[in-house]
HTML snippet that shows the backbone in 3Dmol.js (N, CA, C, O; Angstrom):
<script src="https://3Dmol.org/build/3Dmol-min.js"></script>
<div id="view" style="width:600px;height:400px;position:relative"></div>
<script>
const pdb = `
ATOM      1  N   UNK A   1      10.536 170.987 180.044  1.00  0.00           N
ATOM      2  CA  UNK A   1      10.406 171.747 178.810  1.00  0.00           C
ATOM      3  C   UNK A   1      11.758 171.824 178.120  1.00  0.00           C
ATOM      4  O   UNK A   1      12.644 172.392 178.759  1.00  0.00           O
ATOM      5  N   UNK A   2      12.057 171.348 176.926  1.00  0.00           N
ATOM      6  CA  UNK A   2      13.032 171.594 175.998  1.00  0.00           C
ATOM      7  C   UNK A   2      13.243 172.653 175.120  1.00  0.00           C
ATOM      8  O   UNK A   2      12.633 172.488 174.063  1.00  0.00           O
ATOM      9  N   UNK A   3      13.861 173.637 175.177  1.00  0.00           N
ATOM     10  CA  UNK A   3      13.870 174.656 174.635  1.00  0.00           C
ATOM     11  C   UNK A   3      15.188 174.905 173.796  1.00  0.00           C
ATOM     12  O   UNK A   3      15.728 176.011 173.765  1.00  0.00           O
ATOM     13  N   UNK A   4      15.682 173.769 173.099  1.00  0.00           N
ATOM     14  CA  UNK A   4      16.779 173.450 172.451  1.00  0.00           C
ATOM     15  C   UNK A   4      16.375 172.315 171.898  1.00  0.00           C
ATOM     16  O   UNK A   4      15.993 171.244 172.370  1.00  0.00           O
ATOM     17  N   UNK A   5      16.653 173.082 169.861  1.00  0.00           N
ATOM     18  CA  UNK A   5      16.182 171.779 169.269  1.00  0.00           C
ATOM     19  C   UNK A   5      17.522 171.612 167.959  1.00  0.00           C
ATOM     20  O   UNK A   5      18.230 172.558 167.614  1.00  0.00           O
ATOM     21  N   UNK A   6      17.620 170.235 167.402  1.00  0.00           N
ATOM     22  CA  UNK A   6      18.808 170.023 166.570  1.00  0.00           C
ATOM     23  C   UNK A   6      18.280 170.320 165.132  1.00  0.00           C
ATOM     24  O   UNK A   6      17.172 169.917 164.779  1.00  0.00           O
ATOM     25  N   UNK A   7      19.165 171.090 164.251  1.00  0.00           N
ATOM     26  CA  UNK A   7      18.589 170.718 163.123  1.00  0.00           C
ATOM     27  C   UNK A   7      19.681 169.728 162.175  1.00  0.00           C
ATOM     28  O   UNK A   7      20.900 169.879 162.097  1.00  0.00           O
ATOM     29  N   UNK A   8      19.007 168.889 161.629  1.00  0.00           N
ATOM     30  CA  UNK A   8      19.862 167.340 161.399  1.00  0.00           C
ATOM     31  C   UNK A   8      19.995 168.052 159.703  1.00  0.00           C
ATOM     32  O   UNK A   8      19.169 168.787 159.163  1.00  0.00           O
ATOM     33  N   UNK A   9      21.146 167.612 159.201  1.00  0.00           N
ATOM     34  CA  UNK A   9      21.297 167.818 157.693  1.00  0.00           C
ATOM     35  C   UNK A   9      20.242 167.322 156.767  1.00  0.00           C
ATOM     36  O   UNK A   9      20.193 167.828 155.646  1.00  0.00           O
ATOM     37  N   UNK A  10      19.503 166.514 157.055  1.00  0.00           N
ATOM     38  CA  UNK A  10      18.224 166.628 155.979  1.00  0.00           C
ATOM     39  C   UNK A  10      16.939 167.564 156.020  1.00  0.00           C
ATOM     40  O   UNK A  10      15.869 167.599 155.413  1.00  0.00           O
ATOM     41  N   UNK A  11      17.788 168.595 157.416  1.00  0.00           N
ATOM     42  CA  UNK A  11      16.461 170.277 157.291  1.00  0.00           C
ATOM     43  C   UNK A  11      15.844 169.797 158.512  1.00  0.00           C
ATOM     44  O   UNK A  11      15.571 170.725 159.273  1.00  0.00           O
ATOM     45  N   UNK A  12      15.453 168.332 159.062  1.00  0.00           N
ATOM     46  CA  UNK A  12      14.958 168.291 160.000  1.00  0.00           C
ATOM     47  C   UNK A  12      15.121 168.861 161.573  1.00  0.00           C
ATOM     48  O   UNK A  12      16.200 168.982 162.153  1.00  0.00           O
ATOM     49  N   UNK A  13      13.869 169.165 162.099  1.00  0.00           N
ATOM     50  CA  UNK A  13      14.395 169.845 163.871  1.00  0.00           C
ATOM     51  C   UNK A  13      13.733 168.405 164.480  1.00  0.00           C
ATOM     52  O   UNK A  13      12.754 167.789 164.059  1.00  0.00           O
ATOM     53  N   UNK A  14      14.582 168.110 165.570  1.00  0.00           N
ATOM     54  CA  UNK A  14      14.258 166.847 166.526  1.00  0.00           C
ATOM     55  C   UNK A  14      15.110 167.939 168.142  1.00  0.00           C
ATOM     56  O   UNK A  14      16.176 168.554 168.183  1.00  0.00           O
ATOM     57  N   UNK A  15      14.214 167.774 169.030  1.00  0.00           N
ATOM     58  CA  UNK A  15      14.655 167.848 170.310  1.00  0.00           C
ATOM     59  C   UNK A  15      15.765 167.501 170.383  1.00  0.00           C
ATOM     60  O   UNK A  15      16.378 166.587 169.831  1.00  0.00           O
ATOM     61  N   UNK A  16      16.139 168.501 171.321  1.00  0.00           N
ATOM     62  CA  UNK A  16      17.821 168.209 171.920  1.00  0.00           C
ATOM     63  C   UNK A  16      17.946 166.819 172.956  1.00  0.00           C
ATOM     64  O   UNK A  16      17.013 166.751 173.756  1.00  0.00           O
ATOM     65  N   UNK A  17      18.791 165.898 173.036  1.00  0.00           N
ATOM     66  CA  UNK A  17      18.362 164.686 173.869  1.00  0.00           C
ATOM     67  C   UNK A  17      20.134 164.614 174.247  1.00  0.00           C
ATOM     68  O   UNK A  17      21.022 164.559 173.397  1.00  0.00           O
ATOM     69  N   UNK A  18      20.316 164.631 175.653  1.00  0.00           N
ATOM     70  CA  UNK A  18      21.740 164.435 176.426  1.00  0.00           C
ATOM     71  C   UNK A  18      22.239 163.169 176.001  1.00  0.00           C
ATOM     72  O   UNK A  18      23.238 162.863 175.350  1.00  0.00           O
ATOM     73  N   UNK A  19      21.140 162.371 176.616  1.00  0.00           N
ATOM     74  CA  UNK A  19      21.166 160.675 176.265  1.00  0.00           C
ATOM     75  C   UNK A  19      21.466 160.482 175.084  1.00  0.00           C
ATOM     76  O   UNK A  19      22.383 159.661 175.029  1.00  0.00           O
ATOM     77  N   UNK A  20      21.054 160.936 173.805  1.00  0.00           N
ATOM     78  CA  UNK A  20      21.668 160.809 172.378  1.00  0.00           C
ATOM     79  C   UNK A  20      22.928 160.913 172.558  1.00  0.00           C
ATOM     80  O   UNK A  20      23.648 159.915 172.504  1.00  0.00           O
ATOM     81  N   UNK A  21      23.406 162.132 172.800  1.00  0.00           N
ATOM     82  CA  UNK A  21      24.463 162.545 172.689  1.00  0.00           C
ATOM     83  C   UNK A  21      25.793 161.735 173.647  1.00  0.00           C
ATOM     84  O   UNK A  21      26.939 161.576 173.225  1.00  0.00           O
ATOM     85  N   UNK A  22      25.310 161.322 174.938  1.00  0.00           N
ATOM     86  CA  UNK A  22      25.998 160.051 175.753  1.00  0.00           C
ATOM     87  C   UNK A  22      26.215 158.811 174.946  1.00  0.00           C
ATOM     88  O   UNK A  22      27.223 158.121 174.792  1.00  0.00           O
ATOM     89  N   UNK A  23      24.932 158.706 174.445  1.00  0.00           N
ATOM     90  CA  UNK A  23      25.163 157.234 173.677  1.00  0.00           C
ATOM     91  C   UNK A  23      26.562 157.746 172.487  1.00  0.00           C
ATOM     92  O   UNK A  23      27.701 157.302 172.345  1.00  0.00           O
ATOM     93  N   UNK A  24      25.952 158.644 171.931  1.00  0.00           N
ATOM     94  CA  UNK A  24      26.907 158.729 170.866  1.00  0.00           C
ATOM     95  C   UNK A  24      28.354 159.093 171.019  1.00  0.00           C
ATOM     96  O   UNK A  24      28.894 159.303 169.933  1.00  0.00           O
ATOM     97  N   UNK A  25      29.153 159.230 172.092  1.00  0.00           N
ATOM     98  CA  UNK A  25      30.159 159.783 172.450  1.00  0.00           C
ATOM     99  C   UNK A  25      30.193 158.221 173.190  1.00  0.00           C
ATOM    100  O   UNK A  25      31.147 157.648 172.665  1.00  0.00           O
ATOM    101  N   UNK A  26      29.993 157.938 173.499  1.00  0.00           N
ATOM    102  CA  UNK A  26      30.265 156.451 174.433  1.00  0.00           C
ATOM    103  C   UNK A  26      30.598 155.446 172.995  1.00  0.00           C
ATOM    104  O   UNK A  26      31.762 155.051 172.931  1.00  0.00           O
ATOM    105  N   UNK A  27      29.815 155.087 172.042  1.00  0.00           N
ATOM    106  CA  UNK A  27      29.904 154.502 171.053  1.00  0.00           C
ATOM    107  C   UNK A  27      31.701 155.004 170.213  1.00  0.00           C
ATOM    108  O   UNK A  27      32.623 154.519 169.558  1.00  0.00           O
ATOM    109  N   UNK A  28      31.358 155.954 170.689  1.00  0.00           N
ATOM    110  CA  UNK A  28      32.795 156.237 170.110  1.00  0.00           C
ATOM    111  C   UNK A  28      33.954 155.531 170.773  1.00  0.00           C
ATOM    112  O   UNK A  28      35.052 155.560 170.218  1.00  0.00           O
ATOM    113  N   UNK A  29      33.780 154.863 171.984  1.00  0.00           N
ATOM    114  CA  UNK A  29      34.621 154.225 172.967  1.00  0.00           C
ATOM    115  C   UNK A  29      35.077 154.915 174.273  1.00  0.00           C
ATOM    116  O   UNK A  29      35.751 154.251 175.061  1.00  0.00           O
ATOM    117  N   UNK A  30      34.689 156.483 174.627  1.00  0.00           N
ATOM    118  CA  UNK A  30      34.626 157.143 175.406  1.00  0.00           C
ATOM    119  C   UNK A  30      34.018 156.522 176.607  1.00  0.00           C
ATOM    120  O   UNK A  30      32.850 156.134 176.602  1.00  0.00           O
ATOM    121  N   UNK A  31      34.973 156.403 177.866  1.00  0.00           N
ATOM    122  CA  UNK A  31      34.016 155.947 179.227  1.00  0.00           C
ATOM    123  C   UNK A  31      32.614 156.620 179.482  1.00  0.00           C
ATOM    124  O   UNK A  31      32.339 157.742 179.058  1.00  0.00           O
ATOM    125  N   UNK A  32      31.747 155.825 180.218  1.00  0.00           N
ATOM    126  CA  UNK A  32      30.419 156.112 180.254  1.00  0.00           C
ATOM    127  C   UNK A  32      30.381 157.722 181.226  1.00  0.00           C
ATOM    128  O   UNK A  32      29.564 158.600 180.949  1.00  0.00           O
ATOM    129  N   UNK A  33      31.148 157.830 182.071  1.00  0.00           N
ATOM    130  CA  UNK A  33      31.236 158.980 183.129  1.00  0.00           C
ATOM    131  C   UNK A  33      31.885 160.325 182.346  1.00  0.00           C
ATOM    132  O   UNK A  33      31.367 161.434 182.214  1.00  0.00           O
ATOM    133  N   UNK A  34      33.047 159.904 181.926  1.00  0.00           N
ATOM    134  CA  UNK A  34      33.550 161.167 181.084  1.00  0.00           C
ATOM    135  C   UNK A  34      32.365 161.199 179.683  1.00  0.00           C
ATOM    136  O   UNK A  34      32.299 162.303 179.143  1.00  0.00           O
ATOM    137  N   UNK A  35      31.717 160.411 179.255  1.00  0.00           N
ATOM    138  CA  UNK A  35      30.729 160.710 178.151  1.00  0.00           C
ATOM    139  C   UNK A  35      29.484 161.361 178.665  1.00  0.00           C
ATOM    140  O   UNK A  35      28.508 161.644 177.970  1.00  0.00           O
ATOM    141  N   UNK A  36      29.605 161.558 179.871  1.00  0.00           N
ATOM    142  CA  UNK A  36      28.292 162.321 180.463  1.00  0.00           C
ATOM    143  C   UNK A  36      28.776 163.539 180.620  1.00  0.00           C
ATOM    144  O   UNK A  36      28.183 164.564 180.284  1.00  0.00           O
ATOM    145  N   UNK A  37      29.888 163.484 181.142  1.00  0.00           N
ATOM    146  CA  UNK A  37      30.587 165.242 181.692  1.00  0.00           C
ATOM    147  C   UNK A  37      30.305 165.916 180.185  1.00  0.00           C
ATOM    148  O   UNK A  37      29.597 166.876 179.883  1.00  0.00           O
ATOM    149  N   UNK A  38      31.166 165.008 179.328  1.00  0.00           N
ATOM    150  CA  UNK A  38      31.390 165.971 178.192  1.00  0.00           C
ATOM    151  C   UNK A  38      30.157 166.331 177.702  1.00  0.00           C
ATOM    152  O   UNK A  38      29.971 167.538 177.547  1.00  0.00           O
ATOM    153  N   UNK A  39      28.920 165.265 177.310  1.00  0.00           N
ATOM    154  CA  UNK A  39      27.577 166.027 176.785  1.00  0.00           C
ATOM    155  C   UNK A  39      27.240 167.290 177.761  1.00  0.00           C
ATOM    156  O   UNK A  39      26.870 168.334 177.223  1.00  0.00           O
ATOM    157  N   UNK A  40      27.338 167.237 178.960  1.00  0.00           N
ATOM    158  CA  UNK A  40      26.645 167.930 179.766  1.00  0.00           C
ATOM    159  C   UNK A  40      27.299 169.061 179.606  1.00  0.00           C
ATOM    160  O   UNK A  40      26.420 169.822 179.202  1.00  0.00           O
ATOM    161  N   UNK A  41      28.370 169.710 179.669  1.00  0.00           N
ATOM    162  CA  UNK A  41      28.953 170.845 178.838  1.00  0.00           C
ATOM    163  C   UNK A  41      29.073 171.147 177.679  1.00  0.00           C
ATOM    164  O   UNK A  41      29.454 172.290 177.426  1.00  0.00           O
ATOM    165  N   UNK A  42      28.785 170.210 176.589  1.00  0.00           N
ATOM    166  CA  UNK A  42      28.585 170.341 174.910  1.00  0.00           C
ATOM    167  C   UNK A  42      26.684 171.154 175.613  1.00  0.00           C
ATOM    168  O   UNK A  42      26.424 172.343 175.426  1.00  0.00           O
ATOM    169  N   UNK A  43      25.895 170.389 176.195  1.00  0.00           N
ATOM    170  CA  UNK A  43      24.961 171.458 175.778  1.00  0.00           C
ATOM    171  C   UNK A  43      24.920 173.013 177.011  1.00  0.00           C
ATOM    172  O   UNK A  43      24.059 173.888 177.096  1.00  0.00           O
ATOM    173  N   UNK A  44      25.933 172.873 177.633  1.00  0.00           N
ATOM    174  CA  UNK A  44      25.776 174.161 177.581  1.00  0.00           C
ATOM    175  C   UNK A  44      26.008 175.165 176.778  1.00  0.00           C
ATOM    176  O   UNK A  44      25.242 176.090 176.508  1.00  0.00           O
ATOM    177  N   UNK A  45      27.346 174.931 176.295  1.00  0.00           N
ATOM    178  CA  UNK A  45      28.042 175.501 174.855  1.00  0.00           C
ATOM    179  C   UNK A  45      27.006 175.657 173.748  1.00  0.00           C
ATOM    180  O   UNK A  45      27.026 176.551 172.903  1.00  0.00           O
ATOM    181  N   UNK A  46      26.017 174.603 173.855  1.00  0.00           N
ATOM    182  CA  UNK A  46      24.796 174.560 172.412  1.00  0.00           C
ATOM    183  C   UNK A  46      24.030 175.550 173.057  1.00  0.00           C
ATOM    184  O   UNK A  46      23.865 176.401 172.182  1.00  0.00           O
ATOM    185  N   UNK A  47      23.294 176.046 174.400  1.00  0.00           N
ATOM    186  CA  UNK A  47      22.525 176.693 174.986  1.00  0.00           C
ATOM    187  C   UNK A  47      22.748 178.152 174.241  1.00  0.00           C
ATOM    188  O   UNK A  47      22.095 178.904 173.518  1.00  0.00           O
ATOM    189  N   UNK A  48      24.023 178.107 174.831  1.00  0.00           N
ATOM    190  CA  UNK A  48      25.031 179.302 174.847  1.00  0.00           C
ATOM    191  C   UNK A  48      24.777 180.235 173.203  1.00  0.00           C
ATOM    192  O   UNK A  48      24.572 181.428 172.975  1.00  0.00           O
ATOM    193  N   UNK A  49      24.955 178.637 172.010  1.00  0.00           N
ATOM    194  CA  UNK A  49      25.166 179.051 170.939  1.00  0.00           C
ATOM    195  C   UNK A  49      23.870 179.016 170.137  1.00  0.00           C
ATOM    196  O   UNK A  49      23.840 179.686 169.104  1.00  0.00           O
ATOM    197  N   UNK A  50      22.837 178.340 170.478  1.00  0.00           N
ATOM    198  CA  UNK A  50      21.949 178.009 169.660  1.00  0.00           C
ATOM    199  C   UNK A  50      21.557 179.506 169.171  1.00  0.00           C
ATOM    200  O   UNK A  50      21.835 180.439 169.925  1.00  0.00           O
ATOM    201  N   UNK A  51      20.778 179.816 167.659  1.00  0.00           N
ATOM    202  CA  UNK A  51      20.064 180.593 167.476  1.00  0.00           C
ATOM    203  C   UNK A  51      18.386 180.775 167.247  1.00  0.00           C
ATOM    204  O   UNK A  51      17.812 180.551 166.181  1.00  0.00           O
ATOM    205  N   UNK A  52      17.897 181.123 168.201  1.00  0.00           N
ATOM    206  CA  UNK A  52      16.636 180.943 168.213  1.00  0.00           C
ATOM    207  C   UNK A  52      16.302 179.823 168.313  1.00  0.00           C
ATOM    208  O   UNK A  52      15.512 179.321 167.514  1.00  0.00           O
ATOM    209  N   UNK A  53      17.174 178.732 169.988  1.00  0.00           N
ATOM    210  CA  UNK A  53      16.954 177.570 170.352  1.00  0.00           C
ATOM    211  C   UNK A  53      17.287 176.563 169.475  1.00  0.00           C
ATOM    212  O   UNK A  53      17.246 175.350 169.686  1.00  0.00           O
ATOM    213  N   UNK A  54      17.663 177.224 168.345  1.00  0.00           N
ATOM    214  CA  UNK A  54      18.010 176.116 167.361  1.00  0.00           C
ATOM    215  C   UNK A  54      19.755 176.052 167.052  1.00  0.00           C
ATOM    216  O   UNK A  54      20.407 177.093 166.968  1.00  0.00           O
ATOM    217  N   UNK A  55      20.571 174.280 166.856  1.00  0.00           N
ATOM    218  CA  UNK A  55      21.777 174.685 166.608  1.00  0.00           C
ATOM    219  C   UNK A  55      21.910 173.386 165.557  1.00  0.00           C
ATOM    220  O   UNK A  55      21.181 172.421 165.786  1.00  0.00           O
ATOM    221  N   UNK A  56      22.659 173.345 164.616  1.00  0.00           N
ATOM    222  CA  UNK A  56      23.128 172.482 163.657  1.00  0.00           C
ATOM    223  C   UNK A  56      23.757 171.285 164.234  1.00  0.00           C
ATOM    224  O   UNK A  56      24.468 171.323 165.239  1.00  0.00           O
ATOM    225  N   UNK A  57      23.457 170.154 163.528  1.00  0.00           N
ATOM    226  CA  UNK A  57      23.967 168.754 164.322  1.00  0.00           C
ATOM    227  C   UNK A  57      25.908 168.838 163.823  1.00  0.00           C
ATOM    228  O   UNK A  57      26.930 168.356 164.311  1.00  0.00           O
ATOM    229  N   UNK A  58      25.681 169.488 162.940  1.00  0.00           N
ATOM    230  CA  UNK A  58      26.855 169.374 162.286  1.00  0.00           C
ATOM    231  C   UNK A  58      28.254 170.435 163.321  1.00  0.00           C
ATOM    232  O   UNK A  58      29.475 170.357 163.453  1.00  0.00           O
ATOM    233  N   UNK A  59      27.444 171.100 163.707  1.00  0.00           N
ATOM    234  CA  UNK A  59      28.386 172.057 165.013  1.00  0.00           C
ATOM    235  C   UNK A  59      28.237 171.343 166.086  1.00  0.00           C
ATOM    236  O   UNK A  59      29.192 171.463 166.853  1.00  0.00           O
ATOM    237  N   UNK A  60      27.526 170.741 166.395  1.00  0.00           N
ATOM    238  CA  UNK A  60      27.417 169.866 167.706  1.00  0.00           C
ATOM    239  C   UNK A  60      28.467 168.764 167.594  1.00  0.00           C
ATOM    240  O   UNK A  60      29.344 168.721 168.457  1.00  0.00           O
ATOM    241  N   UNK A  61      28.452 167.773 166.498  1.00  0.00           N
ATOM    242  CA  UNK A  61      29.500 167.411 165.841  1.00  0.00           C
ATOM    243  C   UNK A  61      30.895 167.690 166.365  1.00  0.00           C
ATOM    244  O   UNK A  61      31.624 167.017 167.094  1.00  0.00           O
ATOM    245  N   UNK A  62      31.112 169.239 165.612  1.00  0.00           N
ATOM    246  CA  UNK A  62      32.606 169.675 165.584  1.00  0.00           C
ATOM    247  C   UNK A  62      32.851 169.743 167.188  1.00  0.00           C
ATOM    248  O   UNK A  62      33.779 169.160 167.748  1.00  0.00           O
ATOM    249  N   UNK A  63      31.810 170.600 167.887  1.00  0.00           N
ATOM    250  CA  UNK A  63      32.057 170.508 169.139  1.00  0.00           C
ATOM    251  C   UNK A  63      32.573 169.221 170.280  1.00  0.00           C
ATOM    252  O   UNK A  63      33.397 169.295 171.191  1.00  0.00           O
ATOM    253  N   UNK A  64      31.906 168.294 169.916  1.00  0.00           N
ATOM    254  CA  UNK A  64      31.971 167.467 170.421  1.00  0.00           C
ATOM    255  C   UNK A  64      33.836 166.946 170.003  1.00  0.00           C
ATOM    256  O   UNK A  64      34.701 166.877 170.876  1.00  0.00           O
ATOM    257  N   UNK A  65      34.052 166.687 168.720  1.00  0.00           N
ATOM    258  CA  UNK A  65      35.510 166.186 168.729  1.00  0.00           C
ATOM    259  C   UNK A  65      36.635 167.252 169.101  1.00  0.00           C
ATOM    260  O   UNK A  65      37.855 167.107 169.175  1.00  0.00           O
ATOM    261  N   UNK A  66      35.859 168.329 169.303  1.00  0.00           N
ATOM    262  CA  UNK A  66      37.171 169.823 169.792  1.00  0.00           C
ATOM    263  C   UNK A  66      36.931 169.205 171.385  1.00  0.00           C
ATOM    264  O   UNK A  66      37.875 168.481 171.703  1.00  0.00           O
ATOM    265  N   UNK A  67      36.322 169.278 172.006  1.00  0.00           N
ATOM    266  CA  UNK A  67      35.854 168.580 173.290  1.00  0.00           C
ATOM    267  C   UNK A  67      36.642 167.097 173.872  1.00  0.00           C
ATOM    268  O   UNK A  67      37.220 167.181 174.955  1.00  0.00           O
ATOM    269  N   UNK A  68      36.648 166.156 173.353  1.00  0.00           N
ATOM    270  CA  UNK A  68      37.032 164.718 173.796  1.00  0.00           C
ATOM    271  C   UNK A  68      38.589 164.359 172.576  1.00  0.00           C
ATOM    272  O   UNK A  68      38.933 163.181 172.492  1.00  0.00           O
ATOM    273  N   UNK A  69      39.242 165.239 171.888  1.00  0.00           N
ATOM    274  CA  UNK A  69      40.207 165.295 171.557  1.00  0.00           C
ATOM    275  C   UNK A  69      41.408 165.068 172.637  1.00  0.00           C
ATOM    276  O   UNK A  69      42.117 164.095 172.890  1.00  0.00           O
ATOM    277  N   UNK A  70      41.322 166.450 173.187  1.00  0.00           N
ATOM    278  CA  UNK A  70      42.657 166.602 174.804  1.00  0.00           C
ATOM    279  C   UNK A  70      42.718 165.395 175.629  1.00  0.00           C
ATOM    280  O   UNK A  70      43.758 165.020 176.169  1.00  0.00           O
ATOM    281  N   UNK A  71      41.313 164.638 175.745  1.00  0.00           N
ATOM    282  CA  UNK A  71      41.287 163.329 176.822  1.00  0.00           C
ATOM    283  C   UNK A  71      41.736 161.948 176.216  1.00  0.00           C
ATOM    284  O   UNK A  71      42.507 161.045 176.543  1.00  0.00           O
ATOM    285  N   UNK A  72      40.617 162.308 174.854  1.00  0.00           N
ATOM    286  CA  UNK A  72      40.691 160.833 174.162  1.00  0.00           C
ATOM    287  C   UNK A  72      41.029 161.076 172.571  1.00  0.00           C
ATOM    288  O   UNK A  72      40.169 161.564 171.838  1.00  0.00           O
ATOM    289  N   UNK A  73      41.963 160.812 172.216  1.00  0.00           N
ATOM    290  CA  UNK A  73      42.463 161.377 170.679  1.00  0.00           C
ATOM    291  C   UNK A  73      42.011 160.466 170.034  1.00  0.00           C
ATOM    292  O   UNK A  73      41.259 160.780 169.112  1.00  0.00           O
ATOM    293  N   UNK A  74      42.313 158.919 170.286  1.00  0.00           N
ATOM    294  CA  UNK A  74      41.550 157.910 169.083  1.00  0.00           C
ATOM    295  C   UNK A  74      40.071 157.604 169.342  1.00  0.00           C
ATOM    296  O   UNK A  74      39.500 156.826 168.577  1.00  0.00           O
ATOM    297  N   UNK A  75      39.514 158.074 170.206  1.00  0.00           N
ATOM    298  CA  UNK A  75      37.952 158.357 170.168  1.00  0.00           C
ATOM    299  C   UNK A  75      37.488 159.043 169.717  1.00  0.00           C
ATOM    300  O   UNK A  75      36.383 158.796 169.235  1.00  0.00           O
ATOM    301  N   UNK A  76      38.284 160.794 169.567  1.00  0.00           N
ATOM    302  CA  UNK A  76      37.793 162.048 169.110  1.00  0.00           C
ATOM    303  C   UNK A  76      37.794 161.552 167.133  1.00  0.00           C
ATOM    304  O   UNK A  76      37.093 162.047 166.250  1.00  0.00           O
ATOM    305  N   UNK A  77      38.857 160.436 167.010  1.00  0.00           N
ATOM    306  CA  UNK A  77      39.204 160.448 165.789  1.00  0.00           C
ATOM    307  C   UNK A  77      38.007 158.606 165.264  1.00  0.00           C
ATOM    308  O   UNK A  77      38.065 157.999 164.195  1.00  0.00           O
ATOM    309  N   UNK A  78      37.495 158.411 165.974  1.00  0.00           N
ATOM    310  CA  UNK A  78      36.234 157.447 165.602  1.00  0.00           C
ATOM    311  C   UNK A  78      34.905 158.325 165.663  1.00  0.00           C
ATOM    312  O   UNK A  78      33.963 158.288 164.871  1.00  0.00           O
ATOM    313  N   UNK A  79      34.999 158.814 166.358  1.00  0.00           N
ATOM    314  CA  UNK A  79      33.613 160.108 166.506  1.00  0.00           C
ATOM    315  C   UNK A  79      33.674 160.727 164.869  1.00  0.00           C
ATOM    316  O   UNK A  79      32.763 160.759 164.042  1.00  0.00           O
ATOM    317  N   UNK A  80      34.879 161.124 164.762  1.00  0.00           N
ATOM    318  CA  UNK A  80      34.902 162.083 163.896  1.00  0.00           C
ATOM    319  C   UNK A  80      34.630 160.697 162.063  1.00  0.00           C
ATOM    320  O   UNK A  80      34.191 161.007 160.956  1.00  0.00           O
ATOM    321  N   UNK A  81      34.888 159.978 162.325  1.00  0.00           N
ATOM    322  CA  UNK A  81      35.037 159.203 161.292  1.00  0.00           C
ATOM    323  C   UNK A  81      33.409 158.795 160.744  1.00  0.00           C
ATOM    324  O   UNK A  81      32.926 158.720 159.614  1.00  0.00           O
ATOM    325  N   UNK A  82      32.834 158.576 162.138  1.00  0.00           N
ATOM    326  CA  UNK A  82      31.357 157.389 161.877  1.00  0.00           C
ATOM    327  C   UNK A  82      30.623 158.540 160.910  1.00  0.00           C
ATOM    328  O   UNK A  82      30.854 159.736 161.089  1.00  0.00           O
ATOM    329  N   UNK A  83      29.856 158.136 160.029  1.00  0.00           N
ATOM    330  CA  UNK A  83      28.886 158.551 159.417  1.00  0.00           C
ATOM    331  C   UNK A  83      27.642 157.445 160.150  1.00  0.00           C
ATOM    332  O   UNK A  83      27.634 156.254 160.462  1.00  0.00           O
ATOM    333  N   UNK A  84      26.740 158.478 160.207  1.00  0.00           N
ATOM    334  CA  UNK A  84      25.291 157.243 160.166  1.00  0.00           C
ATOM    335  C   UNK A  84      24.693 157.330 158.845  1.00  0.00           C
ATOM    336  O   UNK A  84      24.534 158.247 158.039  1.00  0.00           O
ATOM    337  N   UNK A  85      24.363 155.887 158.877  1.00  0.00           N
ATOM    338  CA  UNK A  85      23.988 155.625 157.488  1.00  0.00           C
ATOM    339  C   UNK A  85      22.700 156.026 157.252  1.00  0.00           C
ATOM    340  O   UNK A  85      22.205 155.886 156.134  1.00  0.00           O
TER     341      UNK A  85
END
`;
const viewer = $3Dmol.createViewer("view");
viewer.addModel(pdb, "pdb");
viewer.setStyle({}, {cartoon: {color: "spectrum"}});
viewer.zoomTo();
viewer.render();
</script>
């Protein structure tokens, strides 16, 4: 049961998914092992923060480059760059 859902800047809610969030932190060039640690504590932090199970992709976002900054600075700074189109 998922009880944490994203809401994406076009208003949409989509389930919370770790694996998204691995892929997407790995894509950034982040090793596959430290890209798991870090999701896996980004959603506790989202648990922590969501309101009414719900948290903004756009704070998940910030979180994520406040997160993999200290380890990986030119990853935190490709993370922070990509737009999806």
């Amino acid at each position: 049961m998922n009880d944490l859902n994203v809401k994406k800047r076009d208003g949409k809610l989509e389930p919370w998914s770790v694996d998204k969030l691995v892929t997407a932190i790995g894509k950034a060039g982040v090793p596959i092992e430290a890209a798991q640690n870090f999701a896996k504590n980004i959603e506790g932090w989202a648990k922590g923060t969501a309101q009414k199970g719900v948290i903004a992709s756009t704070e998940i976002r910030d979180k994520v480059i406040e997160f993999i900054k200290g380890e990986y600075p030119s990853q935190a700074d490709n993370f922070q760059t990509f737009k999806k189109q």
